[in-house]
DRENPA-3360 file (N, C-alpha, C; in nm, 2 decimals, always signed):
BEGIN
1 = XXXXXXXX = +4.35/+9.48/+0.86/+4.38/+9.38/+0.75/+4.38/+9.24/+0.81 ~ +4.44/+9.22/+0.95/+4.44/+9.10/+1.00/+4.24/+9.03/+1.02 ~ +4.19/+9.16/+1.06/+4.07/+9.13/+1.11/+4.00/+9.09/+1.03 ~ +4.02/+9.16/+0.83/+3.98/+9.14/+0.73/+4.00/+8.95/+0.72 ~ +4.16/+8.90/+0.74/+4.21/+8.82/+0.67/+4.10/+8.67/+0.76 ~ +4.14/+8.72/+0.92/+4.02/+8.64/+1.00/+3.87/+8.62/+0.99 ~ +3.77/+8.70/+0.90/+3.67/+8.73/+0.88/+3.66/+8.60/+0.77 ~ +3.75/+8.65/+0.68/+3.77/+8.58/+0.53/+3.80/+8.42/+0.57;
9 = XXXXXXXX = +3.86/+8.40/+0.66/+3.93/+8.25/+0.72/+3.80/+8.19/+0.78 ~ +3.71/+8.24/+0.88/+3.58/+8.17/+0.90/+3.45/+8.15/+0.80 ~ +3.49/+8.23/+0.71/+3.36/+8.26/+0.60/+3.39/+8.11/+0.57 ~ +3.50/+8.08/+0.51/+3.54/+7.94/+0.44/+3.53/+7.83/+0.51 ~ +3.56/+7.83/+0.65/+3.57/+7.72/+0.73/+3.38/+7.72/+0.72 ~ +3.33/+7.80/+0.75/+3.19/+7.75/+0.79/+3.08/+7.74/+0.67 ~ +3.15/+7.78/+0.53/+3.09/+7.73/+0.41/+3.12/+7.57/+0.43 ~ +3.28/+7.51/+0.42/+3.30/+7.40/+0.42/+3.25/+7.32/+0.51;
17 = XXXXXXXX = +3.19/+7.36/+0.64/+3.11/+7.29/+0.74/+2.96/+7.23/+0.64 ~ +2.98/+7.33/+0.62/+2.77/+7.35/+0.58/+2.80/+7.27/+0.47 ~ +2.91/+7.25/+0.35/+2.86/+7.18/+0.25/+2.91/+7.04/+0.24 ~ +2.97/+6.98/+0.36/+2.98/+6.89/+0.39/+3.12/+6.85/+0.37 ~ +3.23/+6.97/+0.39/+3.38/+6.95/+0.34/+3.46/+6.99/+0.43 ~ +3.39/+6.95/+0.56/+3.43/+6.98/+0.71/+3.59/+6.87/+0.73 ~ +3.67/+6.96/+0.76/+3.77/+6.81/+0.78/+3.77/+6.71/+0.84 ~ +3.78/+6.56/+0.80/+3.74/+6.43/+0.85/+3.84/+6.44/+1.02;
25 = XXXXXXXX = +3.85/+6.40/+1.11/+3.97/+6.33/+1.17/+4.01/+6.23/+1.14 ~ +4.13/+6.25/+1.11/+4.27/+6.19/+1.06/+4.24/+6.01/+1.10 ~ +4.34/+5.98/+1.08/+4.37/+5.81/+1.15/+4.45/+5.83/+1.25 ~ +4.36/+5.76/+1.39/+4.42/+5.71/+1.49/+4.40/+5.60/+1.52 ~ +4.48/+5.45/+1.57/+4.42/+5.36/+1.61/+4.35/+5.33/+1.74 ~ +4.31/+5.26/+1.69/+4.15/+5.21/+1.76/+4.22/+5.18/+1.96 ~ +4.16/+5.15/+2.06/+4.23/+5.09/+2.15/+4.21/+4.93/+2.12 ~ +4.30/+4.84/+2.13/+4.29/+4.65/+2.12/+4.28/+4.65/+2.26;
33 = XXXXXXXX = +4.14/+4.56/+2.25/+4.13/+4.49/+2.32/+4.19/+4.32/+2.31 ~ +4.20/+4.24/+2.44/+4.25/+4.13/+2.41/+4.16/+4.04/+2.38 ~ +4.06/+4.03/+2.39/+3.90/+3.99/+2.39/+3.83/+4.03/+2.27 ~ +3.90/+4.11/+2.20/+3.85/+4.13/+2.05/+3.92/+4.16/+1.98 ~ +3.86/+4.15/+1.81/+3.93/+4.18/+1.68/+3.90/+4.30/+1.65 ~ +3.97/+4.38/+1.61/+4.01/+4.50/+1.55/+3.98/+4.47/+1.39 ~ +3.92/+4.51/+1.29/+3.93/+4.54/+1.13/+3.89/+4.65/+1.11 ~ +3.99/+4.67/+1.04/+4.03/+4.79/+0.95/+4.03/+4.82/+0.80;
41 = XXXXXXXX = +3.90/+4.87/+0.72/+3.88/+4.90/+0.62/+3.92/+5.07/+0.53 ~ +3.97/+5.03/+0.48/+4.05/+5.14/+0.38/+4.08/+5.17/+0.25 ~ +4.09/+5.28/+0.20/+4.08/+5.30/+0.05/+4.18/+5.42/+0.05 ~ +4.31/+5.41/-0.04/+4.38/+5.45/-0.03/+4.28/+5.56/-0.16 ~ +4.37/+5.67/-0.23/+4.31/+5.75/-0.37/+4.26/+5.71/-0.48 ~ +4.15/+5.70/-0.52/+4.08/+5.61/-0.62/+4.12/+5.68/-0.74 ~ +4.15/+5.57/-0.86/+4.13/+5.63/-1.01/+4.06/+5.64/-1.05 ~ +3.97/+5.77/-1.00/+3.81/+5.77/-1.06/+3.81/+5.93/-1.15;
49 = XXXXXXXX = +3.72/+5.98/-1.18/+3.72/+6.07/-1.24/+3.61/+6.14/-1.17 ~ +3.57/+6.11/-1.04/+3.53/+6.21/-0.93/+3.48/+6.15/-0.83 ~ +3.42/+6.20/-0.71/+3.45/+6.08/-0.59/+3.33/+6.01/-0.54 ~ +3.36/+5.91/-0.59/+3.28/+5.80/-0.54/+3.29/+5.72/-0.39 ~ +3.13/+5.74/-0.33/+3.14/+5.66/-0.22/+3.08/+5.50/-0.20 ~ +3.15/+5.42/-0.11/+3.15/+5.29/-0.14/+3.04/+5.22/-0.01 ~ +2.95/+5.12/+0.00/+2.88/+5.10/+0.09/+2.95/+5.02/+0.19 ~ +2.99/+5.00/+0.30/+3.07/+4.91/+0.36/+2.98/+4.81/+0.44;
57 = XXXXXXXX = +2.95/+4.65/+0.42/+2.90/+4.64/+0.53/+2.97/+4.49/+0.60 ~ +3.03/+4.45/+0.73/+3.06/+4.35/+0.79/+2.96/+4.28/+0.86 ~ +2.99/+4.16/+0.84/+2.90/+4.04/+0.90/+2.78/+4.06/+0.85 ~ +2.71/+4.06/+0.99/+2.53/+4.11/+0.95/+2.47/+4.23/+0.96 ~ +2.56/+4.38/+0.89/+2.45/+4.47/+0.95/+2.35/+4.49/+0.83 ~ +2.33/+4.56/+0.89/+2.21/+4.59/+0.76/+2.20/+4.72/+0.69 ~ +2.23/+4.82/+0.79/+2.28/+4.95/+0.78/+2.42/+4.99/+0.70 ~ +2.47/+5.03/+0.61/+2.61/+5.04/+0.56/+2.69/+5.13/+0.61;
65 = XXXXXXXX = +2.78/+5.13/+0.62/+2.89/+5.29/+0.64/+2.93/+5.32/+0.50 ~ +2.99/+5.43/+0.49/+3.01/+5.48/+0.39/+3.18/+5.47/+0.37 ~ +3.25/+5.43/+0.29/+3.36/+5.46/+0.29/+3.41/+5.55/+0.15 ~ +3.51/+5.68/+0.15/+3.56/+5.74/+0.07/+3.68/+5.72/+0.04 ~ +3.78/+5.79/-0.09/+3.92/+5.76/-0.09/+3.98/+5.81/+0.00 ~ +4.11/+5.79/+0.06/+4.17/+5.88/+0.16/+4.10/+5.86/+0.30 ~ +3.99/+5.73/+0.30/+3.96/+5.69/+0.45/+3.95/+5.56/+0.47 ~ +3.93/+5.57/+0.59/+3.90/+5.43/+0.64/+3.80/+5.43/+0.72;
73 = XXXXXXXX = +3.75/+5.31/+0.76/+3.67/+5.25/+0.89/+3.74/+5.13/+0.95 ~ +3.68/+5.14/+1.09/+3.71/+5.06/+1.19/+3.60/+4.97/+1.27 ~ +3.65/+4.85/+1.29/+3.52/+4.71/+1.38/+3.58/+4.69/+1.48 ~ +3.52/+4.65/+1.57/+3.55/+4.56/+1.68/+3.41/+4.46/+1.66 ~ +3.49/+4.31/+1.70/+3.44/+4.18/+1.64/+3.49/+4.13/+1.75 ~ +3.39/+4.01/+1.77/+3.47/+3.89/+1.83/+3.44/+3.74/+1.74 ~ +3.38/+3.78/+1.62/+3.35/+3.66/+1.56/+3.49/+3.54/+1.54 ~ +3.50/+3.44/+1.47/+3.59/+3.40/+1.42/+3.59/+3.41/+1.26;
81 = XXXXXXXX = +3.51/+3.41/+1.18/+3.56/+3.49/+1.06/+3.47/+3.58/+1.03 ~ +3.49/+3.67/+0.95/+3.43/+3.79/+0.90/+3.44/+3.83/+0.80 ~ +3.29/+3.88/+0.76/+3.24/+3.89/+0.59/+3.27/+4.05/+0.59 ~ +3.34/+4.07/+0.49/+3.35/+4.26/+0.43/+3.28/+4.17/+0.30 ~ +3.16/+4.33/+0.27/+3.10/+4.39/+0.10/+3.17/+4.52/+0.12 ~ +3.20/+4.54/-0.03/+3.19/+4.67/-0.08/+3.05/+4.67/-0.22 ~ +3.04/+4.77/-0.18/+2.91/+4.82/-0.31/+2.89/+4.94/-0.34 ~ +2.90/+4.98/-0.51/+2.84/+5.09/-0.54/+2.76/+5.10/-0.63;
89 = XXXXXXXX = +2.63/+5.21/-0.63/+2.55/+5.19/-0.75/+2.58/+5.15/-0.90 ~ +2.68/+5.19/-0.89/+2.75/+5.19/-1.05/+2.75/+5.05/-1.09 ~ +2.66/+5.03/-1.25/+2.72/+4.91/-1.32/+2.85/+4.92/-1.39 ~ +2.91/+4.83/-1.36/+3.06/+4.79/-1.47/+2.98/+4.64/-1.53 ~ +2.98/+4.72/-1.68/+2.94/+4.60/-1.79/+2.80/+4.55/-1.74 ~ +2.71/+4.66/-1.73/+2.57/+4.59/-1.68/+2.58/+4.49/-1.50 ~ +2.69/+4.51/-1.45/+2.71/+4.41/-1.33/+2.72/+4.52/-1.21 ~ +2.68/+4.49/-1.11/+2.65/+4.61/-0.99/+2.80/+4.62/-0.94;
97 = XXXXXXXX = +2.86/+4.69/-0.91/+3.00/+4.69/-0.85/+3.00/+4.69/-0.74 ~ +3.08/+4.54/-0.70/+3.03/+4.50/-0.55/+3.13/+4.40/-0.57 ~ +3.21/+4.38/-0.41/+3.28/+4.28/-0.43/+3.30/+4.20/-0.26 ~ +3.32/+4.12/-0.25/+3.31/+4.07/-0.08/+3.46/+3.96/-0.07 ~ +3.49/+4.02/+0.08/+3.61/+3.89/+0.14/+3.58/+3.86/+0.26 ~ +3.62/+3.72/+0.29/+3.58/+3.68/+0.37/+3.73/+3.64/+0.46 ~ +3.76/+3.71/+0.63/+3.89/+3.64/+0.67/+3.83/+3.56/+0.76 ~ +3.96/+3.42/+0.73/+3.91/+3.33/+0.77/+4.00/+3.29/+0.94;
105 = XXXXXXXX = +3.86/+3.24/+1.05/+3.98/+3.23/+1.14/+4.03/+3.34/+1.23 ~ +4.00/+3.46/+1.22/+4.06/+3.56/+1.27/+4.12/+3.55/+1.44 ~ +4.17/+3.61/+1.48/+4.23/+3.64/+1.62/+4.19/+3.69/+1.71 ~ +4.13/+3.73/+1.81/+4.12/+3.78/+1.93/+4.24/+3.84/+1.97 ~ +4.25/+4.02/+2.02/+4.36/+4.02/+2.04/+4.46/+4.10/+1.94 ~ +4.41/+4.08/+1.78/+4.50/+4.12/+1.66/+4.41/+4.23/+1.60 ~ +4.46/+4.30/+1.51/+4.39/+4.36/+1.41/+4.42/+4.31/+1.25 ~ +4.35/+4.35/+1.18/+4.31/+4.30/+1.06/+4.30/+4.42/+0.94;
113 = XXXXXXXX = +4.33/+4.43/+0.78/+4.36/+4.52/+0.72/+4.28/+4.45/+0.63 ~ +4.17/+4.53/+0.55/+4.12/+4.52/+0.42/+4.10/+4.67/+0.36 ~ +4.19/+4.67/+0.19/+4.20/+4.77/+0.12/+4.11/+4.73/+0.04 ~ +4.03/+4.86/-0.02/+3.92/+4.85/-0.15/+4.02/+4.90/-0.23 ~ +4.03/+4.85/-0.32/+4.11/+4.89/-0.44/+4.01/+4.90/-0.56 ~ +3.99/+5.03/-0.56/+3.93/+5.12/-0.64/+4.04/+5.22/-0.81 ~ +3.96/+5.12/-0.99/+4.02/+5.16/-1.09/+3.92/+5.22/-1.17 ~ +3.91/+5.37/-1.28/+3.85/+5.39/-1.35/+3.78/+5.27/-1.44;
121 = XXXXXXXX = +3.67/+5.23/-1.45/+3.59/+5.13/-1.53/+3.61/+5.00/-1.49 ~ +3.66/+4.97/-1.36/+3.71/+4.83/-1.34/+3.60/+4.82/-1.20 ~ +3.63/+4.70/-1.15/+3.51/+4.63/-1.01/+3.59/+4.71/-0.90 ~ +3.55/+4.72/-0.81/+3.62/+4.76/-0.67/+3.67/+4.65/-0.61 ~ +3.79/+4.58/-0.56/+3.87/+4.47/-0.57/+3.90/+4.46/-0.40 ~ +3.82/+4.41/-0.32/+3.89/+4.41/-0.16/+3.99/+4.29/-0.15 ~ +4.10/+4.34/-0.10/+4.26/+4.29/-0.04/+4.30/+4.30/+0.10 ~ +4.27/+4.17/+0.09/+4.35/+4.14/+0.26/+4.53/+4.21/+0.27;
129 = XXXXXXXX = +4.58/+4.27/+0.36/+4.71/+4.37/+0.33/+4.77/+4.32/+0.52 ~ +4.87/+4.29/+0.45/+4.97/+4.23/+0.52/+4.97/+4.40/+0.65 ~ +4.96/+4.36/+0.80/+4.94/+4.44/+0.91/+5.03/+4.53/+0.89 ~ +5.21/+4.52/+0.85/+5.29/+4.65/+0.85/+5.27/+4.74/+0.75 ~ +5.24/+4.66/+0.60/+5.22/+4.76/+0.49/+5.12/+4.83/+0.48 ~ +4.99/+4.78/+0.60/+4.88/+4.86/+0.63/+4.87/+4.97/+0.73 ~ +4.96/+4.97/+0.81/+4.98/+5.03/+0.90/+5.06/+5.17/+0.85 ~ +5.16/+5.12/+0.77/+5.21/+5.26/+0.67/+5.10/+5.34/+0.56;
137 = XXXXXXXX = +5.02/+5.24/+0.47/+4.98/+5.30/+0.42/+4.84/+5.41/+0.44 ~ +4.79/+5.30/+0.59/+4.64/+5.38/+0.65/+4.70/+5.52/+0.72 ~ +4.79/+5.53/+0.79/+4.84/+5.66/+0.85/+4.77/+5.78/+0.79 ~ +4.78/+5.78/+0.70/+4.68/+5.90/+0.59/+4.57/+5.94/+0.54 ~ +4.54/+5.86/+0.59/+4.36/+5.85/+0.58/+4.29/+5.93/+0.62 ~ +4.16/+5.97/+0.64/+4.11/+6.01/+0.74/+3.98/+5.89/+0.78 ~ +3.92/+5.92/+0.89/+3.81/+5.86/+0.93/+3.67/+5.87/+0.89 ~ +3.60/+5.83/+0.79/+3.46/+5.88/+0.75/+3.33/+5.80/+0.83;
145 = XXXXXXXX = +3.26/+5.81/+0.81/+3.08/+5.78/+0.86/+3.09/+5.76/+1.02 ~ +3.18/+5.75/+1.09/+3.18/+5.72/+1.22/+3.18/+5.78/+1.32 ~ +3.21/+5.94/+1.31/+3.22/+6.07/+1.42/+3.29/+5.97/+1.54 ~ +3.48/+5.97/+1.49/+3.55/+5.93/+1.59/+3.49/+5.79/+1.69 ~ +3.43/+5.74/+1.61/+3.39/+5.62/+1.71/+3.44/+5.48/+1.62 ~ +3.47/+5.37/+1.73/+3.42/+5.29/+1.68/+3.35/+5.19/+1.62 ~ +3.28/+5.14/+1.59/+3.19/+5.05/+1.51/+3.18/+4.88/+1.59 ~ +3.11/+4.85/+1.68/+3.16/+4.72/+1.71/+3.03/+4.62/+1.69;
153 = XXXXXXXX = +3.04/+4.51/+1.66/+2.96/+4.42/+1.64/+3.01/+4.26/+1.70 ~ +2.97/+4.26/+1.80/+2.98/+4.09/+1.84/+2.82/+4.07/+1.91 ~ +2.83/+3.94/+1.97/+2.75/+3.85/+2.04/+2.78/+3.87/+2.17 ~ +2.68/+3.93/+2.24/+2.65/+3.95/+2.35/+2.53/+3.82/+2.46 ~ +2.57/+3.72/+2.53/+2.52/+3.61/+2.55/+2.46/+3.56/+2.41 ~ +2.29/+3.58/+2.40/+2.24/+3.55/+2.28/+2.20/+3.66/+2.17 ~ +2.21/+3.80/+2.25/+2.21/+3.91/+2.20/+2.33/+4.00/+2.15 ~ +2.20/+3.98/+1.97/+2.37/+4.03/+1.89/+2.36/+4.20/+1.92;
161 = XXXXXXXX = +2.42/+4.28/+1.94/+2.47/+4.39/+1.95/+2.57/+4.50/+1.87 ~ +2.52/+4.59/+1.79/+2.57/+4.66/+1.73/+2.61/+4.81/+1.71 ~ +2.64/+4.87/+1.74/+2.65/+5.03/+1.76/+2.78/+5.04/+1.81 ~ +2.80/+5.20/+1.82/+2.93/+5.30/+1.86/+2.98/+5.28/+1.99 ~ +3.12/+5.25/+1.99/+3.20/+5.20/+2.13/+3.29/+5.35/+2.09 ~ +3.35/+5.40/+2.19/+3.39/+5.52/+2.20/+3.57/+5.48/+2.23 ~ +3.66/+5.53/+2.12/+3.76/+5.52/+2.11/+3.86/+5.61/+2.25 ~ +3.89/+5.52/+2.28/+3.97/+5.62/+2.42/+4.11/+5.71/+2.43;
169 = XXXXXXXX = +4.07/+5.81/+2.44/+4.13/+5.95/+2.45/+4.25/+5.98/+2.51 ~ +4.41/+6.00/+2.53/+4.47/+6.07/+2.62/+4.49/+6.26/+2.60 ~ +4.37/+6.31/+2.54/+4.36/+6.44/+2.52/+4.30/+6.53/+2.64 ~ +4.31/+6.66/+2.64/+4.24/+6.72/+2.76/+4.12/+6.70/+2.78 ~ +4.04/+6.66/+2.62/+3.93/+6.63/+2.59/+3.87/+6.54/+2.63 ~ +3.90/+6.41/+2.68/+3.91/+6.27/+2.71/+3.76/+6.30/+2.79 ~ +3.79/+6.37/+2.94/+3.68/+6.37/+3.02/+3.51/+6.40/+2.92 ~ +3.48/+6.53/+2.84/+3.44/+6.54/+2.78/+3.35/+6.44/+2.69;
177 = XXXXXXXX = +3.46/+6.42/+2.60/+3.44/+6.27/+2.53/+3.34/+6.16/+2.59 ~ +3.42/+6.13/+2.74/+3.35/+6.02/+2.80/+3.23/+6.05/+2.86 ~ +3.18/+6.17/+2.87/+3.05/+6.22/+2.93/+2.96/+6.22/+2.79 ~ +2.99/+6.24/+2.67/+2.93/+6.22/+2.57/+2.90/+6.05/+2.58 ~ +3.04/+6.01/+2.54/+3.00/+5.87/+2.53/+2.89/+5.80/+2.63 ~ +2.89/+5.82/+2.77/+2.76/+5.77/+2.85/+2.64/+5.78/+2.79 ~ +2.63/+5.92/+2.77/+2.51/+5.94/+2.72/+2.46/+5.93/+2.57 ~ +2.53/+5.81/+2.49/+2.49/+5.77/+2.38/+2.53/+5.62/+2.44;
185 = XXXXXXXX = +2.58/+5.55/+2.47/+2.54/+5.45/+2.57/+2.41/+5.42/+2.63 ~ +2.38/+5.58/+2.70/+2.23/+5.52/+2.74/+2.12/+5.54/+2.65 ~ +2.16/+5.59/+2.57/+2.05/+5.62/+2.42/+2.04/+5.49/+2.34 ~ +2.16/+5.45/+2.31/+2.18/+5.30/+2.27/+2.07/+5.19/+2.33 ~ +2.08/+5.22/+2.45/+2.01/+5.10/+2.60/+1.86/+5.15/+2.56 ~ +1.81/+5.27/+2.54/+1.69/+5.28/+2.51/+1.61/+5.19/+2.40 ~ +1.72/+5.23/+2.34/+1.66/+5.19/+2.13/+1.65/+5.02/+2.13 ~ +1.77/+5.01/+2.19/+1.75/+4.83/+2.17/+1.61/+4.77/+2.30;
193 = XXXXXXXX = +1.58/+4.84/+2.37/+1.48/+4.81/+2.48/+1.37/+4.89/+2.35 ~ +1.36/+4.93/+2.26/+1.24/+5.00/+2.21/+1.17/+5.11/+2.26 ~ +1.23/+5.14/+2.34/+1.19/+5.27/+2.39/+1.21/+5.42/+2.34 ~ +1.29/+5.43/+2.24/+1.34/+5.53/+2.09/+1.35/+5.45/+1.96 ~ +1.29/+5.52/+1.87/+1.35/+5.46/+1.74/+1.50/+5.45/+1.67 ~ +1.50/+5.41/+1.59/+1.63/+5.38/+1.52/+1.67/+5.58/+1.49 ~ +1.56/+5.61/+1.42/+1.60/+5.74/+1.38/+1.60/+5.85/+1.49 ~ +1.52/+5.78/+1.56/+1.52/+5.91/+1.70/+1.67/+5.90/+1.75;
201 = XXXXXXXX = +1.73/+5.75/+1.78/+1.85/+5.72/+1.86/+1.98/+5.83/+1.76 ~ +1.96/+5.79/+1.57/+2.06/+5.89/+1.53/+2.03/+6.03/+1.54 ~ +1.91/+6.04/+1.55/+1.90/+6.27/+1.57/+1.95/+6.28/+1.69 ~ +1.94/+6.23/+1.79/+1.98/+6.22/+1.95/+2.12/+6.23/+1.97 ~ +2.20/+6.13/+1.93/+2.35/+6.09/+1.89/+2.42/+6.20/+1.84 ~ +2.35/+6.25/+1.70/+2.39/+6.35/+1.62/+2.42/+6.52/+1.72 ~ +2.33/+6.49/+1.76/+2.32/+6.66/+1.88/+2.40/+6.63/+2.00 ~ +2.42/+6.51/+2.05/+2.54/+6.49/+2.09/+2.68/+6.54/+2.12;
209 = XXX = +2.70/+6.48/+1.98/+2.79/+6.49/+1.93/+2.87/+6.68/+1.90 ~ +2.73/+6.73/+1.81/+2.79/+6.84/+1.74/+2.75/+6.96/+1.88 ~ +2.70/+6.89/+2.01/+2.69/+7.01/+2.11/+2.81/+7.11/+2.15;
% end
């Protein structure tokens, strides 16, 4: 019966792999640096009537992340202010739903909280959220588009620089982790030298990752 009940327990886990209902990891925070900004984008349960994903994009990328209800994303920045869009295909009243904030001024050193506040038939509304009441309410979240990484975007001399900084571990895992992380570091160093494409660098990353 046990062996039945174990059979029955993988069947599910590896349907929900395959149809993309794999569980997210949770929220952890990011490591602060003192030399950078931290922002933190999040969406607490939307009043939607099924689940809609939102485009995320800061400063200049061009590429979006995805954000869902019950997650967040995370930047490392060293700009001094910083543009959040939200976007989703959906017109409200013939108007694209899309909304942008801009914080002004930011900190080096601090982190930063923007909620999408997501209503049935209304615009998606980003809110700058005071750091303790964000810190209670993101706990819950899980992590989407980012496979445990971080997201960082600054200025590197004249070279802007964009891609996955690897969030640091005190798990058994850690070692592991950081042997991945090199090696999408140096996959990174290729792509921006042109030596891999953009899509070759994500299939590369991706098998990485799920080795």
């Amino acid at each position: 019966m046990r062996k039945i009940l174990s059979l029955c327990l993988f069947a599910v886990m590896l349907t929900l792999f395959y149809t993309g209902c794999a569980p997210r990891p949770e929220y952890k925070p990011s490591v602060q640096k003192s030399n950078r900004t931290l922002l933190y984008v999040y969406c607490l349960e939307a009043v939607k009537s099924s689940d809609y994903g939102y485009e995320i994009r800061v400063n200049d990328m061009t590429e979006p992340l995805i954000l869902r209800d019950n997650g967040y994303l995370v930047f490392e920045l060293d700009s001094k202010d910083i543009s959040i869009s939200a976007q989703n295909s959906d017109d409200i009243a013939g108007v694209v739903d899309r909304d942008t904030i801009v914080l002004k001024n930011v900190k080096k050193g601090k982190s930063y909280y923007v909620k999408a506040i997501i209503s049935e038939g209304e615009k998606v509304d980003l809110v700058a959220v005071d750091s303790l009441k964000a810190q209670k309410e993101i706990k819950n979240t899980v992590l989407y588009d980012q496979e445990e990484n971080t997201y960082h975007l600054f200025v590197n001399d004249t070279d802007k620089v964009s891609g996955p900084a690897v969030i640091e571990s005190d798990t058994a895992s850690s070692s592991v982790a950081g042997s991945d992380a090199q090696e999408i570091e140096k996959l990174y160093e290729l792509k921006e030298k042109g030596v891999i494409s953009d899509d070759e660098f994500r299939r590369l990353k991706k098998k990485i990752i799920e080795k």
